[in-house]
VEXBA-129850 format. One line per field, with one value per residue (C-alpha): chain; x, y, z. Coordinates in pm, whole numbers. Example, Ala and Ser with C-alpha at 12.3 -4.5 7.8 and 13.67 -1.06 7.14 Angstrom:
REM VEXBA-129850
cadena A,A
u 1230,1367
v -450,-106
w 780,714
END
This chain:
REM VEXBA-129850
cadena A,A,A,A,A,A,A,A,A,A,A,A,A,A,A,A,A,A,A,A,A,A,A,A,A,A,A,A,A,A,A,A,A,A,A,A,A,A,A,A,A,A,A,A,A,A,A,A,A,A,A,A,A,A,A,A,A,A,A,A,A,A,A,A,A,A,A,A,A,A,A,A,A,A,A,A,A,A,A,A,A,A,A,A,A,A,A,A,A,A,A,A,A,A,A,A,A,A,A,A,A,A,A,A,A,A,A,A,A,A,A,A,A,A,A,A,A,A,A,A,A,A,A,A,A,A,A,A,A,A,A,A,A,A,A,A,A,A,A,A,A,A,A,A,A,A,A,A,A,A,A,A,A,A,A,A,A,A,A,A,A,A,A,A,A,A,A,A,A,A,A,A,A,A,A,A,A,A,A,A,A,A,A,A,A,A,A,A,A,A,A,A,A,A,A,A,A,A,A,A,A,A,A,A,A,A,A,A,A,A,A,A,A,A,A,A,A,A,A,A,A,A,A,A,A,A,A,A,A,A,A,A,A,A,A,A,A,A,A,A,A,A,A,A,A,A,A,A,A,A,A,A,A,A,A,A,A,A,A,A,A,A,A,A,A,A,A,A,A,A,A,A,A,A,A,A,A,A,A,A,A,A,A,A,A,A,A,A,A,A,A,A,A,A,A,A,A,A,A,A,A,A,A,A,A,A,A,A,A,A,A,A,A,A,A,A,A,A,A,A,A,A,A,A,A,A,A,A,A,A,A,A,A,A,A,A,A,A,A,A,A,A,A,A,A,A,A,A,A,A,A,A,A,A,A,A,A,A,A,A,A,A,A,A,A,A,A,A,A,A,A,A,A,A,A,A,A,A,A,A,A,A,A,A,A,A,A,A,A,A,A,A,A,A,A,A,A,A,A,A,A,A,A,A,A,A,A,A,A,A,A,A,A,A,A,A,A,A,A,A,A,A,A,A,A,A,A,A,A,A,A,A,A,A,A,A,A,A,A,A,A,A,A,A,A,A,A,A,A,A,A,A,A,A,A,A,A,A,A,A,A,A,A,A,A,A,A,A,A,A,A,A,A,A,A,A,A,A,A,A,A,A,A,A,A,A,A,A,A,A,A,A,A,A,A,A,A,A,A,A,A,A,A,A,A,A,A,A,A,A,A,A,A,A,A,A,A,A,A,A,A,A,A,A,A,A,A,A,A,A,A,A,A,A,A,A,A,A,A,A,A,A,A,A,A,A,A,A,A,A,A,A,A,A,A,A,A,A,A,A,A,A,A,A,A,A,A,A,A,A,A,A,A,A,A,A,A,A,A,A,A,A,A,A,A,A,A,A,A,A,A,A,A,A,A,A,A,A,A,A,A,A,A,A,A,A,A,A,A,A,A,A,A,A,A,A,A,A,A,A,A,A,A,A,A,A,A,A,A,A,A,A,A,A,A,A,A,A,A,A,A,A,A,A,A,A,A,A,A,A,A,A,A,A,A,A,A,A,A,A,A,A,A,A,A,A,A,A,A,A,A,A,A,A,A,A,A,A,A,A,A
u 1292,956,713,495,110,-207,-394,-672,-680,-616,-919,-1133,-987,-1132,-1456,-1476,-1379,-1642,-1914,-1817,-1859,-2208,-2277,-2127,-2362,-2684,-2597,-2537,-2861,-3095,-2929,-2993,-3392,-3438,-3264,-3462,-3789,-3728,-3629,-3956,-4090,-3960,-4053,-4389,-4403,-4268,-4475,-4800,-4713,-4748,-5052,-5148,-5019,-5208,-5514,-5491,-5419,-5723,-5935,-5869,-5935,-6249,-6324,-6260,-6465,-6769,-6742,-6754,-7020,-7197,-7216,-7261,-7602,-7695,-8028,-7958,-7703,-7899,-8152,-7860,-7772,-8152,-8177,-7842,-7943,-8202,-8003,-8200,-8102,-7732,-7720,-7904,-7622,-7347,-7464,-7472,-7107,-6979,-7151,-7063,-6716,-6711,-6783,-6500,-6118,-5865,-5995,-5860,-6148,-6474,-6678,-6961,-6921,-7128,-7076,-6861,-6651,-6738,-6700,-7087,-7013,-6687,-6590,-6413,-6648,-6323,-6329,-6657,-6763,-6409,-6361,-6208,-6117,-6134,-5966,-6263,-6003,-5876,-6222,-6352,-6045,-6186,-6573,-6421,-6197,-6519,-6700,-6453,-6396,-6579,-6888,-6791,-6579,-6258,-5916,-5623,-5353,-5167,-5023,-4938,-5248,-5204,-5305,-5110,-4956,-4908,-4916,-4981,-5357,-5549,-5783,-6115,-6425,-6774,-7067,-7385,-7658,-7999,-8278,-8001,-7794,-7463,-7554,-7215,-6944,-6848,-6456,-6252,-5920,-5835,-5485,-5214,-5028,-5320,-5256,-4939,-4954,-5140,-4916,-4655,-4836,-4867,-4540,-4407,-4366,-3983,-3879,-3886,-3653,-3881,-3876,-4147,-4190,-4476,-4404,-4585,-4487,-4613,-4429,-4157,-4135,-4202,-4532,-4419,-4095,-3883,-3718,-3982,-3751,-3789,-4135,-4300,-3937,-3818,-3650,-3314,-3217,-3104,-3206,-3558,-3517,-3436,-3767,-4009,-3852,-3993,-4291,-4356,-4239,-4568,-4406,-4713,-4553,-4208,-3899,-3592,-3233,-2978,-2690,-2653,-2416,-2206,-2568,-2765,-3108,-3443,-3748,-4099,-4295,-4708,-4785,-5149,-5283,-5611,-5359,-5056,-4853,-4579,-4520,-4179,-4069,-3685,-3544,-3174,-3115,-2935,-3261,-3537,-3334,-3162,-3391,-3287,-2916,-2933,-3120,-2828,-2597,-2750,-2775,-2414,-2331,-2530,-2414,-2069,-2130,-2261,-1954,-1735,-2007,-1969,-1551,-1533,-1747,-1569,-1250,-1370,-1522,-1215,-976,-1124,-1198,-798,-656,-579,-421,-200,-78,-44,159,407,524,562,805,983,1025,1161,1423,1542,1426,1266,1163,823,561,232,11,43,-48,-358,-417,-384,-701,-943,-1137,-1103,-858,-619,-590,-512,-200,-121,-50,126,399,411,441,716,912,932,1073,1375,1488,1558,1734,1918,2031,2158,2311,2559,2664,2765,2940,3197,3236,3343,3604,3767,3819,3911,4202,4391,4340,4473,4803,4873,4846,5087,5355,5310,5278,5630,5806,5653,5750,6102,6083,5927,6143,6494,6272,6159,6533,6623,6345,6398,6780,6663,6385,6724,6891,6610,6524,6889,6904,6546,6679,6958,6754,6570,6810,6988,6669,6625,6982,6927,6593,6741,7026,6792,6569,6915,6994,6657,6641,6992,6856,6561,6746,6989,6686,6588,6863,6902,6504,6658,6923,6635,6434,6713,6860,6483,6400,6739,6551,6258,6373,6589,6272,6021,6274,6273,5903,5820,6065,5880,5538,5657,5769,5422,5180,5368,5273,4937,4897,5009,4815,4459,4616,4592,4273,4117,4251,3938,3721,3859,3706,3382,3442,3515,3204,3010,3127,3037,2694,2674,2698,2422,2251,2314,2226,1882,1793,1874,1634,1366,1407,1325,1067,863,953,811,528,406,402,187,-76,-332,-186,173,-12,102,419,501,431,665,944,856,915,1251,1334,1281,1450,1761,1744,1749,2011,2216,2166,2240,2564,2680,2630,2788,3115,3110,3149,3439,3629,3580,3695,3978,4114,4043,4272,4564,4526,4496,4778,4970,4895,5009,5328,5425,5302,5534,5817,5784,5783,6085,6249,6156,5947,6285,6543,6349,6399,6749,6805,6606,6836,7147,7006,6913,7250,7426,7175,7262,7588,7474,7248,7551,7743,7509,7419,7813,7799,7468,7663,7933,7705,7494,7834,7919,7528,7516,7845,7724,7368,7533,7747,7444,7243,7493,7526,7099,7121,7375,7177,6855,7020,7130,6762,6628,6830,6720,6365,6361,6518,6293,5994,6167,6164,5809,5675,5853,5715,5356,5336,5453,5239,4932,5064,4999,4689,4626,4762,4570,4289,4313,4409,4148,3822,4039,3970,3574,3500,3668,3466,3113,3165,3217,2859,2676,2775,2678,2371,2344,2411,2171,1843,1751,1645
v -190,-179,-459,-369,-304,-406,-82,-303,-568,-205,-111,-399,-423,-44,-133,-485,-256,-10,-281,-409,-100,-28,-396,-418,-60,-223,-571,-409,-144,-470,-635,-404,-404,-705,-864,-592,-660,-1052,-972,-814,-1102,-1324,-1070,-1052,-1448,-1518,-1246,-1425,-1710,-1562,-1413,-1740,-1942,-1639,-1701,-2085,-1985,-1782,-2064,-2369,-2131,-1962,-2332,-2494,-2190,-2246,-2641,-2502,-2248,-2488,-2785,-2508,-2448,-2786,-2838,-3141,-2915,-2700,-2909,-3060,-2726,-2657,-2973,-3081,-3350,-3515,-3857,-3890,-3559,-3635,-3950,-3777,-3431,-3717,-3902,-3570,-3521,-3822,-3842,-3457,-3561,-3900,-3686,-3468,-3578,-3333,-3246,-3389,-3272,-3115,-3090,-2924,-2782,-2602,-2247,-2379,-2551,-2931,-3147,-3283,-3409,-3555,-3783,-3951,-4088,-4081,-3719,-3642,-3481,-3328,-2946,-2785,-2467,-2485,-2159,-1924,-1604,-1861,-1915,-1538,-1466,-1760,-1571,-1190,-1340,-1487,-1191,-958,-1177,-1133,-1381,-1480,-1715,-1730,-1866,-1929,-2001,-2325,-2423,-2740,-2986,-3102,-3514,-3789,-3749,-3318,-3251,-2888,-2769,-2451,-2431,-2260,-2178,-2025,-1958,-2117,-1874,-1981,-1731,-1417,-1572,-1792,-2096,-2320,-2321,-2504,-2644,-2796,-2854,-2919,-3042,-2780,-3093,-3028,-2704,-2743,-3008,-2790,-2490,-2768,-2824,-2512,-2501,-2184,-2194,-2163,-2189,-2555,-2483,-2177,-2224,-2066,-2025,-1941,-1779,-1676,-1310,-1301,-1575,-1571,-1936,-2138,-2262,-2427,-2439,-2682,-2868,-3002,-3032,-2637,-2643,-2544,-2386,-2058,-1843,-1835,-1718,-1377,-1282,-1358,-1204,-865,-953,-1003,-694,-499,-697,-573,-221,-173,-305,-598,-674,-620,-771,-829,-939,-1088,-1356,-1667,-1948,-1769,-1754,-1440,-1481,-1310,-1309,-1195,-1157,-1037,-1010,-1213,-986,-1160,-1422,-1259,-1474,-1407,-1572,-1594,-1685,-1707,-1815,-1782,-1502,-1774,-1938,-1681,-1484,-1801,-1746,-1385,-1481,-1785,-1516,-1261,-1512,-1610,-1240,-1239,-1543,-1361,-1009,-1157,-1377,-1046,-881,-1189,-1166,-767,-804,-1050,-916,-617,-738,-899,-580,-375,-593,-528,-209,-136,-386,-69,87,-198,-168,181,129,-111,155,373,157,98,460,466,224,491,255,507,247,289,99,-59,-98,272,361,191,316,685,607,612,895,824,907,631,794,1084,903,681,1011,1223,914,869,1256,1245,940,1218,1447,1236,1188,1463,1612,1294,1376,1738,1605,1378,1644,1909,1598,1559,1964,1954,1616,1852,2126,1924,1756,2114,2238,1944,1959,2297,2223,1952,2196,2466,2230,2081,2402,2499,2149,2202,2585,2418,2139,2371,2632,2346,2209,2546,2591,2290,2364,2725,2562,2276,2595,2799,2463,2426,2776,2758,2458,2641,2939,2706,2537,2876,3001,2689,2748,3107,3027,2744,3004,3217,2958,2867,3236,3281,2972,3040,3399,3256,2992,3234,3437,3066,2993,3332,3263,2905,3080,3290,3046,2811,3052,3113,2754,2687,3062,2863,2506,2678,2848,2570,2353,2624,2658,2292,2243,2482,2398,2004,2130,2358,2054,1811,2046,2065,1679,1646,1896,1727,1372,1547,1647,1355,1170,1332,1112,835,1099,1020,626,755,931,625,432,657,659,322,269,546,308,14,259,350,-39,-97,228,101,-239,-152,142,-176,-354,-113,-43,-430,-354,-37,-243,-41,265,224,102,435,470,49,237,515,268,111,310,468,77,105,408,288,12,216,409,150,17,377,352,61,201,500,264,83,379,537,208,245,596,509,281,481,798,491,422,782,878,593,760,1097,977,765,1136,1346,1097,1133,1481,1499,1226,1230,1547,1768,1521,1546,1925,1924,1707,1968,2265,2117,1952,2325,2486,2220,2306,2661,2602,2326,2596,2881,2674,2610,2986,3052,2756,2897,3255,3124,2929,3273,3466,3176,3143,3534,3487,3187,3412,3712,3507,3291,3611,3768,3403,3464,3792,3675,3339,3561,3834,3461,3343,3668,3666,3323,3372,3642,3434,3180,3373,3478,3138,3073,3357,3234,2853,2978,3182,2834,2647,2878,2793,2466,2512,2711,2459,2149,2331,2412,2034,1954,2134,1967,1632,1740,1886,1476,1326,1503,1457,1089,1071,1226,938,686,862,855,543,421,540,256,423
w -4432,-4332,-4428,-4756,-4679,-4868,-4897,-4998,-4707,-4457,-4635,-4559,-4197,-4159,-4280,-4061,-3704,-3826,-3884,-3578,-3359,-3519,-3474,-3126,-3033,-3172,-2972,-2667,-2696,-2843,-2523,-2299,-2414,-2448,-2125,-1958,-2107,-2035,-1691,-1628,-1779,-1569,-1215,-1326,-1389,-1073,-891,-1055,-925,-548,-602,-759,-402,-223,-397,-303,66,68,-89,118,445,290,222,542,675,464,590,956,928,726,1017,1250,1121,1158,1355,1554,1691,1825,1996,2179,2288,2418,2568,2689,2914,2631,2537,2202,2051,2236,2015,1733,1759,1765,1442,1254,1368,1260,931,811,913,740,389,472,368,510,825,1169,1375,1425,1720,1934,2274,2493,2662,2917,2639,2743,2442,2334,1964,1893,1605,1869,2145,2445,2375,2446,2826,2800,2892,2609,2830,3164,3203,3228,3051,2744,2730,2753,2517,2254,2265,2207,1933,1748,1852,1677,1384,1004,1008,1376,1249,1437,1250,1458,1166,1109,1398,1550,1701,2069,1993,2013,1692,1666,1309,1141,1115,1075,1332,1328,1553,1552,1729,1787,1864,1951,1994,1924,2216,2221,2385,2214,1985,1734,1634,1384,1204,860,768,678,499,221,170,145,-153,-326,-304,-403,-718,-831,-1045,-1191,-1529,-1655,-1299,-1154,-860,-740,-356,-132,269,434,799,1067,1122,1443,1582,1396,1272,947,854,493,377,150,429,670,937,905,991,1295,1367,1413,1147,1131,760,778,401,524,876,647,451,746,914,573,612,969,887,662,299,300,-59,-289,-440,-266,-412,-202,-224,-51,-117,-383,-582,-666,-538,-655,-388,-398,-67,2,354,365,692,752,903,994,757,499,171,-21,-340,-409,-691,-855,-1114,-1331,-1346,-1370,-1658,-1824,-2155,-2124,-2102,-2398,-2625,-2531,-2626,-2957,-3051,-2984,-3194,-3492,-3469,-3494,-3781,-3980,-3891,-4035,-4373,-4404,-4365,-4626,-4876,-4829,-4858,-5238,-5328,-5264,-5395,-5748,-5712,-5667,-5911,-6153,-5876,-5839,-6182,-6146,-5842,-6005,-6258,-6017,-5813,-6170,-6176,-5814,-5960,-6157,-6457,-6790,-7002,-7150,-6976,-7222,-6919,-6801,-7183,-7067,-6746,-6845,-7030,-6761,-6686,-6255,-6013,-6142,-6479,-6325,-6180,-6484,-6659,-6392,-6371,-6758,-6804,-6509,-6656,-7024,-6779,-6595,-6990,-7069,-6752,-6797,-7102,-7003,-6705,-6930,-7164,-6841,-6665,-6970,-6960,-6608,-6627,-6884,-6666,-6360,-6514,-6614,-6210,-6085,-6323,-6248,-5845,-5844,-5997,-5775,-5435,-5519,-5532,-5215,-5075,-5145,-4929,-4626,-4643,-4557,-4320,-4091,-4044,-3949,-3716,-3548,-3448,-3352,-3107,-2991,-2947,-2756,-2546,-2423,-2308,-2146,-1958,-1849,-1715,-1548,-1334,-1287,-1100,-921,-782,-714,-551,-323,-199,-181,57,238,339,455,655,809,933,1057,1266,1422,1549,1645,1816,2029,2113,2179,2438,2610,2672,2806,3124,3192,3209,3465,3659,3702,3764,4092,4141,4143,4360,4608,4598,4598,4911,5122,4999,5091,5447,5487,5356,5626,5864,5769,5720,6111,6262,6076,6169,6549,6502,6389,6659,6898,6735,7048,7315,7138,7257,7549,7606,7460,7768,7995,7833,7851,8199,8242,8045,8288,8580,8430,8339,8715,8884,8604,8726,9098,8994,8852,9178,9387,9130,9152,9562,9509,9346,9134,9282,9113,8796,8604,8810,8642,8273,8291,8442,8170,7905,8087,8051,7671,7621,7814,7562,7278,7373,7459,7098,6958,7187,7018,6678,6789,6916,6585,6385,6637,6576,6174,6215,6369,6100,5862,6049,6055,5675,5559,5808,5615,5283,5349,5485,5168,4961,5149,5143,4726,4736,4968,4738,4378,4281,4456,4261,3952,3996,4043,3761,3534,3656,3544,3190,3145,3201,2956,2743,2709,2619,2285,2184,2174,1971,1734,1656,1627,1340,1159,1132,953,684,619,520,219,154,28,-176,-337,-405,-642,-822,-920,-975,-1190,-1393,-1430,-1572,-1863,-1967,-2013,-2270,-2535,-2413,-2505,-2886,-2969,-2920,-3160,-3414,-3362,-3432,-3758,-3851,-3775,-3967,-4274,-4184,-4160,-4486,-4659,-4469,-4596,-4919,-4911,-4767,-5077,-5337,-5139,-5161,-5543,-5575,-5309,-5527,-5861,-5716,-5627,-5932,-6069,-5815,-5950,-6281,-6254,-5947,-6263,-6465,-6218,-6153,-6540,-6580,-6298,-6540,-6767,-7093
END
């Protein structure tokens, strides 16, 4: 039984998954805005703060360069530069030095030289007299670079000071002109440590853990970055590799998003080309969007609590709204119990003008209804018990009679089918019997032709054992010949021994003329020099041959044994043939000729059983034909009796299915009184 449902509660839970797909839509649009708008935000927060750190660059340089151009316009400067060798206006030029550097707090020099570069004001006296750059090209380079520079001011970038203590500066030089002409420069250094406290404390806001670098594209390494062992270093990061190959490629400013460490990262970069430096900002997304994210999540939290206020309000609402139906419902179930009692609260009900009312009076008006077929149901019910009982009676009468017929035609069927089973048995055996004399004759014809075939074949196998003993004698006597005459022949192999010997001691006899042809060669002197090599060479071919001789001897003697064993083998052969293969014939000749006589025998025996075989076939034939007339009779009867069973057993069909629709007919009247009775009136 399946579990009973609250069509109320279903109702609610519809209305709670609707309100929280329309809910769910406008969190995830509102989300999608809003994250998006924060985002931006947050980019264009972040992105302020680089222009803000590239407008602090460009100050403290602009400002360092107003400091320099300022002293260089200084007129005790210039009277040192007119009259160079005037101690006075030395001593005067040097004071002015040391007190415009005493009022300034970040710088780590500033100085005067001439046009050859030698040091006249220094804050340090040492210094003073020294050539700044005696390399007449750095020095030619250092006047073009002013030269081509806004204002003639010069600025090298931060880089790293050549004292005693190297520390980062940005260095910076100008020109001293007197009457339209360059007649000095002047130099100087402010810390880069400065500059980079103030970058430091310019915070973004929302984002303490905003890192920035600040790189030199040209040379590739850091000028600021968050780890000072970094500094003054070359770049190694690959996310900011990527970003200084943009910057190079022409994009002087954009965003970039990478990861690094597990950790999305978001970076803003502005190339600052006056300088040839890059700026960088990276921070982590989880950072720069965290309001975005905890305002998601609170939208989340309250879009969910709505949902949880709409389902519950909804449940309460529809819960009252289908109380009547509940009512409704539980005289409908009473009328599913088959239970017609009236009902007070569907009186009610049926009052209301809505789509309950409707139902309270379709179930009240249904309930009138069930009466009153009830009530005609009970009187036919009674009618039909009547008329039931009278069928069956008459049934019962008729089905013993019919009984009492099958009864006695069923014993006589039965001793018919003994009867008919008896002779059927009978039949049966008689064919088997006919059909094994039957299979005897046969098989007694078919082994006297056997048996002459058997005779045949017997003289012709004694023809052709005398035959093959005849054969095989002279073929034995023919192959000995052979065998001899190829033992003969192989017996020339000793001439070639022989004739190794006798090419041996030609051998010997050429060693010996070689050996006195280089005899009479070494007496010749230079003239027998040619004479010496062909005696030599008859020497080595003598040699060979003598080897080839030996081989030659080697094999004869192998040859040899080999004739003796093989000679050996075909003796033993012919000696079997001569022996065994002959006897063996023989043997077969005379096993042939007794044979001839078992087999005649045998066919005079299989004669004599064929003659009784085909008496013993008619009179078992003749026995067939008189078993198959009484088998032939007693089926017929048989079927008599059958016919006569079958008509009774239709009968009785017949009667049990009179008695069969009597006991139906019984059976419905009393299911409409329990279905009666089951309706509660």
């Amino acid at each position: 039984m399946k579990p009973k449902k609250n069509m109320s509660t279903g109702i609610a839970i519809m209305i709670a998954v609707v309100s929280l797909v329309c809910i769910g839509i406008l969190y995830f649009a509102s989300t999608y805005f809003m994250t998006k708008a924060m985002e931006e935000t947050a980019e264009n927060n972040i992105i302020t703060s680089l222009d803000s750190k590239t407008q602090i660059i460009e100050e403290y340089i602009s400002s360092g360069e107003t400091t320099l151009l300022t002293f260089a316009q200084g007129g005790d400067l210039k009277n040192v530069l007119k009259n160079p060798e005037d101690e006075s206006m030395q001593a005067a030029a040097q004071q002015y030095t040391l007190d415009y550097f005493g009022k300034l707090g970040n710088w780590e020099g500033l100085y005067l030289c001439d046009i050859t570069s030698k040091v006249i004001t220094f804050p340090a006296p040492p210094v003073i007299g020294r050539v700044m750059r005696p390399d007449p090209d750095s020095l030619q380079s250092l006047y073009d670079s002013m030269a081509a520079s806004p204002n003639n001011l010069y600025n090298t970038g931060i880089m790293e000071s050549k004292g005693a203590e190297p520390v980062l500066c940005i260095s910076m030089y100008t020109p001293v002109y007197i009457d339209g002409n360059v007649s000095g420069y002047v130099g100087g250094a402010t810390y880069a440590a400065d500059l980079k406290e103030l970058l430091d404390a310019s915070k973004i806001q929302g984002l303490p853990n905003a890192e920035y670098s600040l790189v030199n594209l040209e040379t590739g390494v850091y000028i600021f970055n968050k780890d000072e062992e970094l500094m003054n270093t070359e770049v190694l990061d690959e996310n900011l590799l990527k970003i200084m190959e943009k910057a190079k490629a022409g994009d002087t400013t954009g965003t970039v998003e990478y990861k690094a460490d597990g950790e999305k990262y978001f970076s803003v970069y502005k190339v600052l080309e006056e300088h040839g430096w890059l700026l960088i900002i990276s921070d982590k997304d989880s950072e720069i969007f965290d309001r975005a994210y905890s305002s998601r999540n609170l939208l989340f939290v309250l879009c969910l609590a709505a949902v949880l206020l709409i389902s519950a309000l909804a449940w309460a609402i529809v819960n009252k709204r289908t109380k009547p139906l509940r009512g409704v419902t539980k005289s409908i179930v009473k009328l599913e119990q088959l239970d017609l009692t009236a009902d007070a609260d569907i009186e009610n009900y049926a009052k209301s003008n809505d789509e309950v009312g409707e139902i309270a009076v379709a179930v009240k008006s249904l309930t009138d209804k069930f009466s009153d077929i009830v009530s005609t149901m009970s009187e036919c019910s009674e009618s039909l018990s009547e008329s039931a009982a009278v069928m069956e009676e008459t049934s019962e009468q008729l089905l013993e009679r019919v009984e009492t017929d099958s009864a006695t035609t069923q014993e006589l069927s039965a001793s018919i089918i003994n009867t008919n089973e008896a002779i059927s048995s009978m039949t049966a055996e008689i064919k088997k019997m006919k059909d094994l004399a039957s299979e005897i004759q046969k098989s007694v014809n078919d082994e006297d032709r056997h048996s002459e075939d058997l005779m045949k074949s017997s003289a012709e196998m004694t023809k052709l054992a005398g035959e093959a003993k005849a054969n095989s004698s002279e073929k034995i006597a023919t192959t000995k010949t052979r065998i001899d005459e190829a033992i003969n022949n192989l017996q020339a192999l000793v001439r070639i021994n022989d004739m190794a010997d006798q090419i041996l001691d030609i051998t010997s006899q050429t060693n010996l003329l070689s050996l006195n042809a280089s005899i009479e060669a070494a007496r010749a002197g230079e003239a027998g020099r040619g004479f010496a090599v062909v005696a030599e060479e008859i020497s080595k071919l003598a040699n060979s041959s003598s080897e080839t001789v030996s081989q030659i001897q080697n094999l004869c003697k192998e040859a040899e044994d080999s004739i003796t064993l093989v000679k050996s083998c075909f003796t033993d052969i012919v000696a079997f043939l001569e022996t065994d293969v002959t006897g063996q014939f023989e043997v077969f000749a005379s096993s042939s000729d007794k044979f001839k006589d078992v087999v005649a025998e045998i066919k005079t025996s299989i004669d004599v059983i064929g003659d009784s075989t085909g008496t013993f076939v008619e009179s078992v034939e003749s026995i067939s034909m008189q078993v198959e007339a009484v088998d032939s009779a007693s089926k017929d009867n048989e079927v008599g009796v059958e016919e006569i069973i079958k008509n009774n057993n239709e009968t009785t069909v017949a009667v049990d299915t009179v008695l069969s629709a009597s006991g139906e007919n019984k059976n419905n009247a009393m299911t409409l009184q329990d279905i009666i009775g089951r309706f509660t009136k």
